[in-house]
N, C-alpha and C positions, 0 to 999 in steps of 0.2 A: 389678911390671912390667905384669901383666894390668890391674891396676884403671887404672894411668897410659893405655893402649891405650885402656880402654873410656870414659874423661875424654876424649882425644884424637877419639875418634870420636863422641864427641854434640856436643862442640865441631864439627866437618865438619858434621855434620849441621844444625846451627843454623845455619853459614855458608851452608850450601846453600839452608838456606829462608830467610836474611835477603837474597841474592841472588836467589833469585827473586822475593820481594815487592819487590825493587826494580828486577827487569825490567821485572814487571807496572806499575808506578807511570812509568818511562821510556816505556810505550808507551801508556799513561792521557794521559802528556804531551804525546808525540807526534801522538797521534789529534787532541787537544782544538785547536781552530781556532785562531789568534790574533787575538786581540782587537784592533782596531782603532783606532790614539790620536785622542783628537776632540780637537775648539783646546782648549775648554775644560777639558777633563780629567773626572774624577769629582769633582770638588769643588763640582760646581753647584749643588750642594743648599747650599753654605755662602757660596756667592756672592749670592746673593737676598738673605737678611734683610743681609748684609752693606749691599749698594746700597742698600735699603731705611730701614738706619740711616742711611746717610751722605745720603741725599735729605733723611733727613727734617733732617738734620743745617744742611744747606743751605739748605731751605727757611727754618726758624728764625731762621738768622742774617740770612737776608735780607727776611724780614717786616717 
């Protein structure tokens, strides 16, 4: 019955500390600004050689 107690109670104690690293992380979140959505998005870096193929794509056919 003792050894069940003393399982029970480091089980608490791991909930206690898995709750507060998730306090900490909710007010990491909280703090952090939010980011701002542009037209484009983030994918601008894949839209370039994109344009880039299909110009050159265009130009070809119509040479």
């Amino acid at each position: 019955m003792e050894e069940r107690l003393y399982e029970l109670e480091d089980k608490v104690q791991d909930l206690e500390l898995e709750v507060h690293d998730l306090r900490g992380r909710i007010q990491l979140l909280e703090d952090k600004p939010d980011a701002r959505p542009s037209l484009i998005g983030h994918n601008v870096w894949v839209l370039i050689p994109l344009v880039a193929i299909i110009s050159w794509m265009v130009v070809e056919i119509f040479d």
